[in-house]
HTML snippet that shows the backbone in 3Dmol.js (N, CA, C, O; Angstrom):
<script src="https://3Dmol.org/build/3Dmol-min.js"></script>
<div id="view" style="width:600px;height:400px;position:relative"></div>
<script>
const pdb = `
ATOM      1  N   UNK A   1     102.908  97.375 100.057  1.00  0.00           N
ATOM      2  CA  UNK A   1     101.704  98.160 100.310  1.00  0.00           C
ATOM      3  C   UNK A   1     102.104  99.627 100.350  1.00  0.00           C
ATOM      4  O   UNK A   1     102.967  99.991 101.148  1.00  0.00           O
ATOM      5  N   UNK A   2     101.510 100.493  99.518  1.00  0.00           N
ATOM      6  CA  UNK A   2     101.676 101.946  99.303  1.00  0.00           C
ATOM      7  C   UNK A   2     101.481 102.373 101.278  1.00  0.00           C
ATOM      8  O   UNK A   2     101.151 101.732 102.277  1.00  0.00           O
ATOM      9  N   UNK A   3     101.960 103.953 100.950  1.00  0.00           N
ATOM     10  CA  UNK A   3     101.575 104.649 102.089  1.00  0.00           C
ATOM     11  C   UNK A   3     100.228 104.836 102.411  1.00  0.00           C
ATOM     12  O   UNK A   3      99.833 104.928 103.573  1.00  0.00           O
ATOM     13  N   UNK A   4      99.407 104.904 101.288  1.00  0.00           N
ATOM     14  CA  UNK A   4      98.122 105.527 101.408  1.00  0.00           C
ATOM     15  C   UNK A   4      97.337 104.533 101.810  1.00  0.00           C
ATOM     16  O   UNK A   4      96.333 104.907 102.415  1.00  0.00           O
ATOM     17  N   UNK A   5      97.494 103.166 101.642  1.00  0.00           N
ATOM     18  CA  UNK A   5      96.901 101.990 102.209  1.00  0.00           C
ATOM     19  C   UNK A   5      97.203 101.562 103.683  1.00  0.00           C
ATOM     20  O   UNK A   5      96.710 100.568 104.217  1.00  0.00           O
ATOM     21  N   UNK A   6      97.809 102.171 104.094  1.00  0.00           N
ATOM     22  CA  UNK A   6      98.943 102.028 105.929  1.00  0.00           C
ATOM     23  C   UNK A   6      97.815 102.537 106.166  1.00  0.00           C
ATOM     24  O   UNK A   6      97.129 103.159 105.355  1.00  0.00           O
ATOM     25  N   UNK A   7      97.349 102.114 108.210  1.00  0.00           N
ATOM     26  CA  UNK A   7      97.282 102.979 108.663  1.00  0.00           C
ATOM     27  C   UNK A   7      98.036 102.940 109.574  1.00  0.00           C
ATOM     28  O   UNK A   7      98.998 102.173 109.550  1.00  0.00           O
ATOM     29  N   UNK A   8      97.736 103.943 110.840  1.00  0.00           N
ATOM     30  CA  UNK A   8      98.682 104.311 111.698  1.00  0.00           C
ATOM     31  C   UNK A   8      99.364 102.729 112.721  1.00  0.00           C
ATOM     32  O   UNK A   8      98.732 101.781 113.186  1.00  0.00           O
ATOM     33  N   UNK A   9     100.472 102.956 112.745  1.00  0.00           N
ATOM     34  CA  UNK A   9     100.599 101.774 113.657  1.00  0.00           C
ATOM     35  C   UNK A   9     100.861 101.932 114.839  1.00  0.00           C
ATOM     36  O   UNK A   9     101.842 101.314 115.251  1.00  0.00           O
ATOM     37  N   UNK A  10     100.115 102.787 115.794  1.00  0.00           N
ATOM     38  CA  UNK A  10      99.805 103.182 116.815  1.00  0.00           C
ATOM     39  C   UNK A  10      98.513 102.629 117.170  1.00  0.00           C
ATOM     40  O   UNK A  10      98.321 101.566 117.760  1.00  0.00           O
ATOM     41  N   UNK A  11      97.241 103.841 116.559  1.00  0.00           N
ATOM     42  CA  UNK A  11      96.014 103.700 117.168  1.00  0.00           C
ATOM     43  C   UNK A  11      95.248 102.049 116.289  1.00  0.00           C
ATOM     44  O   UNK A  11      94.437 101.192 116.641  1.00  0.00           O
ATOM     45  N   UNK A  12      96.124 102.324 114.966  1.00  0.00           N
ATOM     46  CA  UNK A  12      95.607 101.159 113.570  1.00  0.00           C
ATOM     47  C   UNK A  12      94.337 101.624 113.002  1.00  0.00           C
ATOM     48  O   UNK A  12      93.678 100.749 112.440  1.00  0.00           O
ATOM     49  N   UNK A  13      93.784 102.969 113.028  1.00  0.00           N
ATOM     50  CA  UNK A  13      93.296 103.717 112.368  1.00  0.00           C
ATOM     51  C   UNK A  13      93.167 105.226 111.820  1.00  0.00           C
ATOM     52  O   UNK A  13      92.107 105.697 111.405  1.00  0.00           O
ATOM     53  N   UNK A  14      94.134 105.774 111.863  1.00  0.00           N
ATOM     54  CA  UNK A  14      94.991 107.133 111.041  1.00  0.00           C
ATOM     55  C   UNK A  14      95.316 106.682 110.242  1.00  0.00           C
ATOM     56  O   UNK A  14      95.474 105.480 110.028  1.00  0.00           O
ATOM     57  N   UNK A  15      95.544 107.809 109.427  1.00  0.00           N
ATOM     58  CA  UNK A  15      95.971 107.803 107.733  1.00  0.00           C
ATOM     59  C   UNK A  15      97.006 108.116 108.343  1.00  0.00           C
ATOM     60  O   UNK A  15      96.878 108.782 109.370  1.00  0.00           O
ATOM     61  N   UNK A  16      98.614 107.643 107.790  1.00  0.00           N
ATOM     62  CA  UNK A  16      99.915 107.436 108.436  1.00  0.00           C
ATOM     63  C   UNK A  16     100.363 109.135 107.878  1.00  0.00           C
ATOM     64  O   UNK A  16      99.485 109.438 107.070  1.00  0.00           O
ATOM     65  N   UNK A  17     101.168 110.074 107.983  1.00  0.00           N
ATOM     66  CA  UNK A  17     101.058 111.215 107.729  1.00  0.00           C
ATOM     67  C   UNK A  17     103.049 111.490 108.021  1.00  0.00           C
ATOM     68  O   UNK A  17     103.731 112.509 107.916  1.00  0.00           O
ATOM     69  N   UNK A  18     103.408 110.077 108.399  1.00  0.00           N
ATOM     70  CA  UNK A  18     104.852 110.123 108.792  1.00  0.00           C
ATOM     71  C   UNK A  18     105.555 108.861 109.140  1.00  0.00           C
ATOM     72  O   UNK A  18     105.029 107.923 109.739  1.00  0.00           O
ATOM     73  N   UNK A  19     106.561 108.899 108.797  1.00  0.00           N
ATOM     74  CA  UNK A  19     107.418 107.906 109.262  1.00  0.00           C
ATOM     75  C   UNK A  19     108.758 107.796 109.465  1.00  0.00           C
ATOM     76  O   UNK A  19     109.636 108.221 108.714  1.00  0.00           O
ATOM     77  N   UNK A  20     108.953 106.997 110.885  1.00  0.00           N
ATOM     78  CA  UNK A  20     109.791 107.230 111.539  1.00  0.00           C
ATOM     79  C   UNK A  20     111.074 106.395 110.943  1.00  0.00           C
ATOM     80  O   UNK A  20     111.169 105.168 110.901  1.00  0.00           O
ATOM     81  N   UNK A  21     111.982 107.304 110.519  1.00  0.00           N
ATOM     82  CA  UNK A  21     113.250 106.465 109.921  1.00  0.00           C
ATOM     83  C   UNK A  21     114.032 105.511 110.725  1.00  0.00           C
ATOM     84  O   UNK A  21     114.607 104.527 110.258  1.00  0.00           O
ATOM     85  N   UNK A  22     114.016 105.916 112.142  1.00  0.00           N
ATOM     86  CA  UNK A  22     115.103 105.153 112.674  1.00  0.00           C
ATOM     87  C   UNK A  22     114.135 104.747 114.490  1.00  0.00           C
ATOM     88  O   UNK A  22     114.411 105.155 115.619  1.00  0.00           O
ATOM     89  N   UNK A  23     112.754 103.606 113.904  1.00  0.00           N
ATOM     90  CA  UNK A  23     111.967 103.655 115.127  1.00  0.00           C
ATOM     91  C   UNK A  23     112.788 102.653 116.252  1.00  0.00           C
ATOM     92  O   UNK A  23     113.086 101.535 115.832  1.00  0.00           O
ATOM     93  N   UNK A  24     113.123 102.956 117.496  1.00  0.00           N
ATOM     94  CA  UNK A  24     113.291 102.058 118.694  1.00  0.00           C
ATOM     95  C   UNK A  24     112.664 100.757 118.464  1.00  0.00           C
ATOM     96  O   UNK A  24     113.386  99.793 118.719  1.00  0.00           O
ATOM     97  N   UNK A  25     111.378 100.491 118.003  1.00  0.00           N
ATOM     98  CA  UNK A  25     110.502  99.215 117.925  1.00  0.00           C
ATOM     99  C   UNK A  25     109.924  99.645 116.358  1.00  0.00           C
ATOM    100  O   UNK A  25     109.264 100.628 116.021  1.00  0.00           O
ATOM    101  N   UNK A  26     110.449  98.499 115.547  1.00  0.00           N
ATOM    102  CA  UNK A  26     110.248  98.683 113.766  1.00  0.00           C
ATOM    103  C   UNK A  26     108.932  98.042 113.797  1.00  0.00           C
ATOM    104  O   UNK A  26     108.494  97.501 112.782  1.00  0.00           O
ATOM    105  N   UNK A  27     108.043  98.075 115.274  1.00  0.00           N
ATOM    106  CA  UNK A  27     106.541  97.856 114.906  1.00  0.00           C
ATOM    107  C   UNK A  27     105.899  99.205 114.488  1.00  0.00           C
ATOM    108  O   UNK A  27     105.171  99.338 113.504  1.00  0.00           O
ATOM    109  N   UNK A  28     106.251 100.181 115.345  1.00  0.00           N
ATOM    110  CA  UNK A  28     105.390 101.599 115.299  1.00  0.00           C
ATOM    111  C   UNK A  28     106.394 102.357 114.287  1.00  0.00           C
ATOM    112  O   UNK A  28     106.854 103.318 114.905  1.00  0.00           O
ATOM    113  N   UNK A  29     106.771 102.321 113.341  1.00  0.00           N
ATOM    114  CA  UNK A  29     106.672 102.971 111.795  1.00  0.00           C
ATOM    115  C   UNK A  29     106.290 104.403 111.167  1.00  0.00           C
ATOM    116  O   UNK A  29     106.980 105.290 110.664  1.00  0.00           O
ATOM    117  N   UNK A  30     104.842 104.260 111.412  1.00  0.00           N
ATOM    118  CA  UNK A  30     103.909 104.962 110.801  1.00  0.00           C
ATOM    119  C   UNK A  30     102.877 105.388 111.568  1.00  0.00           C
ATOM    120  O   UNK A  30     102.093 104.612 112.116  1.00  0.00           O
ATOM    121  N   UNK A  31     102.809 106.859 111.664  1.00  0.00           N
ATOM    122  CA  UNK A  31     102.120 107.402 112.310  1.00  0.00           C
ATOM    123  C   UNK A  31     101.081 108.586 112.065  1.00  0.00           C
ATOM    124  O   UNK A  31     101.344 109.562 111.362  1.00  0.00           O
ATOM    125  N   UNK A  32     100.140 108.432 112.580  1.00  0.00           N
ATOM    126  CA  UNK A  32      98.817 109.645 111.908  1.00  0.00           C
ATOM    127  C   UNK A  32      98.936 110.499 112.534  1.00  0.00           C
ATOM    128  O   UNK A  32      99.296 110.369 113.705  1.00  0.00           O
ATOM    129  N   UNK A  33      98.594 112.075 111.807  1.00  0.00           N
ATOM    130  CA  UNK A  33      98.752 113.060 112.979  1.00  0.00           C
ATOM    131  C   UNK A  33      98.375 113.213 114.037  1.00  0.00           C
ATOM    132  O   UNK A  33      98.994 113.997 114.757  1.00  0.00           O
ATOM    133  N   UNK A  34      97.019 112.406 114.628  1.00  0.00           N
ATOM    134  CA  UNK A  34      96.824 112.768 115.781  1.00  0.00           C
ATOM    135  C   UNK A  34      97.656 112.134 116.759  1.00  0.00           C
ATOM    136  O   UNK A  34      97.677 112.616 117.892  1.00  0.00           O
ATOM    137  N   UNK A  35      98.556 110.813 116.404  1.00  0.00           N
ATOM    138  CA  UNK A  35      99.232 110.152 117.609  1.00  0.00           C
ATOM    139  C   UNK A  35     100.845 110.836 117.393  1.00  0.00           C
ATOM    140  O   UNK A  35     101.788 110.823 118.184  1.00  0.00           O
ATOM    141  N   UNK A  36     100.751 111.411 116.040  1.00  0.00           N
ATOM    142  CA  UNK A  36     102.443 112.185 115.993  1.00  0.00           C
ATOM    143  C   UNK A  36     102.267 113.181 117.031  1.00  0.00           C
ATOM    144  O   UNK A  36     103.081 113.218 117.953  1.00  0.00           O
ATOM    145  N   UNK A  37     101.217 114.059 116.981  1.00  0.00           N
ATOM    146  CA  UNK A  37     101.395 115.120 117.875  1.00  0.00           C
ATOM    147  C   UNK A  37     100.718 114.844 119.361  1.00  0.00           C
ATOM    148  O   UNK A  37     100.495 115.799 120.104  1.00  0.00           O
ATOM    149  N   UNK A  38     100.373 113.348 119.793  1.00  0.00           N
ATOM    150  CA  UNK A  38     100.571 112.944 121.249  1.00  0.00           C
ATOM    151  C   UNK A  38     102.155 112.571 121.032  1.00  0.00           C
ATOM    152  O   UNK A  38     102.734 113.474 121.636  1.00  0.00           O
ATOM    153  N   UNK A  39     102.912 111.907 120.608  1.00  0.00           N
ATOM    154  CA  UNK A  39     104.072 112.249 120.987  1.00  0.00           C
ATOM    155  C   UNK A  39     104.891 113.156 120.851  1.00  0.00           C
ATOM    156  O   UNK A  39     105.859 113.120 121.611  1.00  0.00           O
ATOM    157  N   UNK A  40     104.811 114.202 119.920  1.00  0.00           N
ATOM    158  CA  UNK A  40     105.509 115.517 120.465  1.00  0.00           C
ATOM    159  C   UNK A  40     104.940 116.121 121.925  1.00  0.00           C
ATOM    160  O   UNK A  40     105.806 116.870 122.377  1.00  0.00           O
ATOM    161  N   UNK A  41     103.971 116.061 122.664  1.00  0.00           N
ATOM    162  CA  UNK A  41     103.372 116.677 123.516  1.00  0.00           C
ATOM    163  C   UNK A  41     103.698 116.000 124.866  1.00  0.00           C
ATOM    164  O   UNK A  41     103.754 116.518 125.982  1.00  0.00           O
ATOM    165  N   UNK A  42     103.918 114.597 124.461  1.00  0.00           N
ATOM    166  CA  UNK A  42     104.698 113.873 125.298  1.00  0.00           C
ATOM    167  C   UNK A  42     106.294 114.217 125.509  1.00  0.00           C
ATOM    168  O   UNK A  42     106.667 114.342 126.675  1.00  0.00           O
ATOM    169  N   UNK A  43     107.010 114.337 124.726  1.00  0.00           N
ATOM    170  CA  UNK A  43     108.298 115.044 124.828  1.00  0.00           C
ATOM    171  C   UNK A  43     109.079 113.660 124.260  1.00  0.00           C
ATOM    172  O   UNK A  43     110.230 113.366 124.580  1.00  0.00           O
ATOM    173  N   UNK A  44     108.207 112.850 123.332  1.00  0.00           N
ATOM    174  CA  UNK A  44     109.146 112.029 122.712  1.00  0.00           C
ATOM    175  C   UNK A  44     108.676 111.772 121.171  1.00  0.00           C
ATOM    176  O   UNK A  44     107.826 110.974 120.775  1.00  0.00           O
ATOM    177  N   UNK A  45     109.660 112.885 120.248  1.00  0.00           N
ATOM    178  CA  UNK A  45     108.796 112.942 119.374  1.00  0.00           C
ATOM    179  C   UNK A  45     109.770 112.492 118.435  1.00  0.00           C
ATOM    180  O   UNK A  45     110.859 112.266 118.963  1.00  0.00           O
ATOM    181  N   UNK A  46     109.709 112.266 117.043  1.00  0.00           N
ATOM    182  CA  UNK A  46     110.545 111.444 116.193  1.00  0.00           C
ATOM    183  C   UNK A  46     111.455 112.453 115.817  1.00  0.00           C
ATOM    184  O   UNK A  46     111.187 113.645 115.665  1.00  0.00           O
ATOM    185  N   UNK A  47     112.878 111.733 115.634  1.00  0.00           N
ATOM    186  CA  UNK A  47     113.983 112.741 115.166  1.00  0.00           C
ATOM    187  C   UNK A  47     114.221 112.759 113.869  1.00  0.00           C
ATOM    188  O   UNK A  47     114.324 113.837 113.284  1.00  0.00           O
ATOM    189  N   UNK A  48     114.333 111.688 113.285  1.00  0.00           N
ATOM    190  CA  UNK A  48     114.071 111.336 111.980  1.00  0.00           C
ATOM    191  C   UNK A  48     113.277 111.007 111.211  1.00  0.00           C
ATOM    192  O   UNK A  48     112.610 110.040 111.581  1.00  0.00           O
ATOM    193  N   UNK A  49     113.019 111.446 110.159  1.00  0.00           N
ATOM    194  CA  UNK A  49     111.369 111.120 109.688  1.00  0.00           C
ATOM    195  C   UNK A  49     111.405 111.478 108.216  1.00  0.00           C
ATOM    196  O   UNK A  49     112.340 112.090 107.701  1.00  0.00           O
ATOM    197  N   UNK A  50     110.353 111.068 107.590  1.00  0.00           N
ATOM    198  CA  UNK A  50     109.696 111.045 106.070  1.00  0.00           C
ATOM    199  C   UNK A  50     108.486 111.773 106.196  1.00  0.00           C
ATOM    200  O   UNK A  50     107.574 111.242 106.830  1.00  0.00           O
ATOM    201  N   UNK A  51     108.322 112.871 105.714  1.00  0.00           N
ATOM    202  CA  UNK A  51     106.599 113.096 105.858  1.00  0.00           C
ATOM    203  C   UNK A  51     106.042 112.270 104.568  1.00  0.00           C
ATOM    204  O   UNK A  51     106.646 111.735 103.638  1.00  0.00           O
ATOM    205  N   UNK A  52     104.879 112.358 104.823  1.00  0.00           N
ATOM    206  CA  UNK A  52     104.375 110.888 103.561  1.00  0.00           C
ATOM    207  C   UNK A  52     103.482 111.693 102.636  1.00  0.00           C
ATOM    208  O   UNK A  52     103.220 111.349 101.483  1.00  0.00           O
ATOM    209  N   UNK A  53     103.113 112.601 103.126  1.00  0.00           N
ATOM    210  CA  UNK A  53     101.911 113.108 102.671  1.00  0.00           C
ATOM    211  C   UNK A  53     101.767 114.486 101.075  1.00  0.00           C
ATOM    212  O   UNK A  53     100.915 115.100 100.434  1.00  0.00           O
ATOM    213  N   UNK A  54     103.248 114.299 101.164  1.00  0.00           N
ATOM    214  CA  UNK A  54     103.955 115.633 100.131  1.00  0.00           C
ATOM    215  C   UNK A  54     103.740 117.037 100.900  1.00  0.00           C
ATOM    216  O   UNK A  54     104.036 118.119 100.393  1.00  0.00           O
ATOM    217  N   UNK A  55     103.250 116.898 102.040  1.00  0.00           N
ATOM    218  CA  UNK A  55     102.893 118.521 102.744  1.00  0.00           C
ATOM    219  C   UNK A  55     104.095 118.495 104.513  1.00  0.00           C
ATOM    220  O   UNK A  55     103.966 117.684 105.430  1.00  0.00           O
ATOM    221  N   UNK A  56     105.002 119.503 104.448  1.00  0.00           N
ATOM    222  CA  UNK A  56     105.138 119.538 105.795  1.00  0.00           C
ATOM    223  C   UNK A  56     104.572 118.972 107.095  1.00  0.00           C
ATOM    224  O   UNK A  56     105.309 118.975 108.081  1.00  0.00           O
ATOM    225  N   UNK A  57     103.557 118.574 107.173  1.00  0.00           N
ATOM    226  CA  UNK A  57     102.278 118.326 108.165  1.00  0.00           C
ATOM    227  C   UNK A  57     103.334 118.078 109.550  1.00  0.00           C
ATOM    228  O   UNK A  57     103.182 118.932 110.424  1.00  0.00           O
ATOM    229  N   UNK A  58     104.065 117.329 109.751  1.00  0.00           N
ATOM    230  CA  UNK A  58     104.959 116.987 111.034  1.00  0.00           C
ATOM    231  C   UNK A  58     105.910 118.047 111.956  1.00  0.00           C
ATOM    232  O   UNK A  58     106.035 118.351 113.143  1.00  0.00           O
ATOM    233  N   UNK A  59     106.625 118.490 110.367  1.00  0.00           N
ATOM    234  CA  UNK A  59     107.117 119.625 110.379  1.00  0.00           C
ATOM    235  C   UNK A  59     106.453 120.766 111.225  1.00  0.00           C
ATOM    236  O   UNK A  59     106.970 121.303 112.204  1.00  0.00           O
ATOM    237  N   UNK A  60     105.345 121.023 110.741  1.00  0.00           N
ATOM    238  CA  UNK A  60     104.382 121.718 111.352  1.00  0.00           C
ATOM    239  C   UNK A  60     104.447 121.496 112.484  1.00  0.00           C
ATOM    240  O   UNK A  60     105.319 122.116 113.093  1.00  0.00           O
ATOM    241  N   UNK A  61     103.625 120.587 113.223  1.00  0.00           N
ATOM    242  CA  UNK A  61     103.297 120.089 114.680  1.00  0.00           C
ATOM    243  C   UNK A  61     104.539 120.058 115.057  1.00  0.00           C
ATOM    244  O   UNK A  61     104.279 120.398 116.211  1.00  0.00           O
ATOM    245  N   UNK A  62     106.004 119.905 115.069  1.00  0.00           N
ATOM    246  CA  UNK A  62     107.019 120.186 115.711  1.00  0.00           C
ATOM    247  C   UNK A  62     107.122 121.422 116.013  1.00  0.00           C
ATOM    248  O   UNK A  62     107.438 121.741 117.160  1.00  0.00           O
ATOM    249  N   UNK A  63     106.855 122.430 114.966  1.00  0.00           N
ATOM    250  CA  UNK A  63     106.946 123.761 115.295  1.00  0.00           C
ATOM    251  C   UNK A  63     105.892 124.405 116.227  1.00  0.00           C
ATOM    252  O   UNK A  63     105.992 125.173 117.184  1.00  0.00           O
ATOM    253  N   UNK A  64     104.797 123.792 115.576  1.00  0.00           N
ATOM    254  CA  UNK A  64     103.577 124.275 117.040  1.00  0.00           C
ATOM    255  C   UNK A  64     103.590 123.545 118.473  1.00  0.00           C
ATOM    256  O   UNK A  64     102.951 124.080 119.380  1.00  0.00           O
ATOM    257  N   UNK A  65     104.279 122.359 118.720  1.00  0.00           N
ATOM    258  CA  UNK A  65     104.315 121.615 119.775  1.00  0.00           C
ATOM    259  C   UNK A  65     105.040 121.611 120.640  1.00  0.00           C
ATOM    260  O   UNK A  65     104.858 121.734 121.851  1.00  0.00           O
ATOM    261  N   UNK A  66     106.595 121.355 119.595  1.00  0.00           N
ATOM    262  CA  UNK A  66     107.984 120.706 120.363  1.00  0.00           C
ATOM    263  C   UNK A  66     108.665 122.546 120.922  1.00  0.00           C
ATOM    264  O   UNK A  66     109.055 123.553 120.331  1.00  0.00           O
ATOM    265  N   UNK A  67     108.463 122.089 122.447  1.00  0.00           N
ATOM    266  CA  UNK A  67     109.300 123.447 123.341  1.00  0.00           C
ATOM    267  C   UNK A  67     110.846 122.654 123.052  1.00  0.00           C
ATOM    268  O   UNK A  67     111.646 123.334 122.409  1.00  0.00           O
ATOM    269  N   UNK A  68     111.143 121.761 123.333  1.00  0.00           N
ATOM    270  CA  UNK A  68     112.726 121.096 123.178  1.00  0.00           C
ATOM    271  C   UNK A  68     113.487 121.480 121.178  1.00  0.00           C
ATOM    272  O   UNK A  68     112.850 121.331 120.135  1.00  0.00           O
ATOM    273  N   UNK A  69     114.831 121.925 121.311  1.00  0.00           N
ATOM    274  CA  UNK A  69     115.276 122.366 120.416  1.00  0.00           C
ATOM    275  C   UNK A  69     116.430 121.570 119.729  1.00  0.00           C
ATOM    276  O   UNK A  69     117.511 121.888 119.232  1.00  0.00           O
ATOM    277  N   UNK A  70     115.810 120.506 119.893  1.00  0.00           N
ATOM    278  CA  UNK A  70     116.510 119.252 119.578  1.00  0.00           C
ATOM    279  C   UNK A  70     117.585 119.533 117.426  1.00  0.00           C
ATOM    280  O   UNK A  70     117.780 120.593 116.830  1.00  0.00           O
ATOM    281  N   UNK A  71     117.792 118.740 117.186  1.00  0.00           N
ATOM    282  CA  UNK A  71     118.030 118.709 115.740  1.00  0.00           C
ATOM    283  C   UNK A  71     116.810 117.295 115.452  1.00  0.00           C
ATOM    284  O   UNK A  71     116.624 116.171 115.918  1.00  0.00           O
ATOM    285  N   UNK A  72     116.316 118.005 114.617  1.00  0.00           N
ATOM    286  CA  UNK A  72     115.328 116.650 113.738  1.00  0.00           C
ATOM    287  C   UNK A  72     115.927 116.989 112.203  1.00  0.00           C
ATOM    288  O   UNK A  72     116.260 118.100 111.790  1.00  0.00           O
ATOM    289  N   UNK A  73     115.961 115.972 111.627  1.00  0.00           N
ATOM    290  CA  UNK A  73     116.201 115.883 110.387  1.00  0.00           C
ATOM    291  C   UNK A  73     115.062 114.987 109.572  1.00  0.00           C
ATOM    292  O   UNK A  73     114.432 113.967 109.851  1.00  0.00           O
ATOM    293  N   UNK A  74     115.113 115.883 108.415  1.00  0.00           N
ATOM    294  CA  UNK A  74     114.081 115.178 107.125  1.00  0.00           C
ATOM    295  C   UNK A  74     114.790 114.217 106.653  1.00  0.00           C
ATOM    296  O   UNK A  74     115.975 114.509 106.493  1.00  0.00           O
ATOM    297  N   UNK A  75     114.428 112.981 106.324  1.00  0.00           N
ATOM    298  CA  UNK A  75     115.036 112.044 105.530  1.00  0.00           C
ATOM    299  C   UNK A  75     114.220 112.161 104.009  1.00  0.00           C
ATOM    300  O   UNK A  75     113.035 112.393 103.771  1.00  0.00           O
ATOM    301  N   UNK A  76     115.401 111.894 103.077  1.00  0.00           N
ATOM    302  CA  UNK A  76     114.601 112.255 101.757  1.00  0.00           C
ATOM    303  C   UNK A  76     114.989 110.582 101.192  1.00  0.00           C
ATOM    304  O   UNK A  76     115.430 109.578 101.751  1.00  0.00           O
ATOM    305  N   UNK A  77     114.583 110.900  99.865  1.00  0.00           N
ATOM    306  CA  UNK A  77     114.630 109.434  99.326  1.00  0.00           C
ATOM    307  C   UNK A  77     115.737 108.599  99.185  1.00  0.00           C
ATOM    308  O   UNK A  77     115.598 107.460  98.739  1.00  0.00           O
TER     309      UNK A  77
END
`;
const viewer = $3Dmol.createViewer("view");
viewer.addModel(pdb, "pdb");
viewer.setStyle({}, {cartoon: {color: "spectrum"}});
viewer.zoomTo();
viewer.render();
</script>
């Protein structure tokens, strides 16, 4: 199943906008922006990741969200 057919596997209705390369629980995967940026705001936000969407979008919300100066890395193909 493509990305664009996912939805979030959080709320199970977001368009998935990211995914988590290396998730604690390989249920929650895929995530829509609005539950990516409840967990950056939470202070547990993904370190590794795919954006799905061809646009920064995560990237983003780390930079507008995350006060912690962690290393996150892009995973590419």
């Amino acid at each position: 199943m493509g990305a664009h057919r996912r939805t979030c596997d959080w709320c199970g209705s977001g368009t998935p906008i990211v995914r988590d390369m290396e998730p604690v629980n390989p249920d929650y995967q895929y995530w829509c922006e609005e539950c990516a940026r409840a967990l950056i705001i939470k202070g547990d936000p993904i370190e590794t990741y795919r954006e799905l969407e061809g646009e920064p979008i995560y990237g983003r919300l780390l930079d507008e969200h995350c006060t912690l100066k962690r290393f996150y890395s892009f995973a590419t193909a």
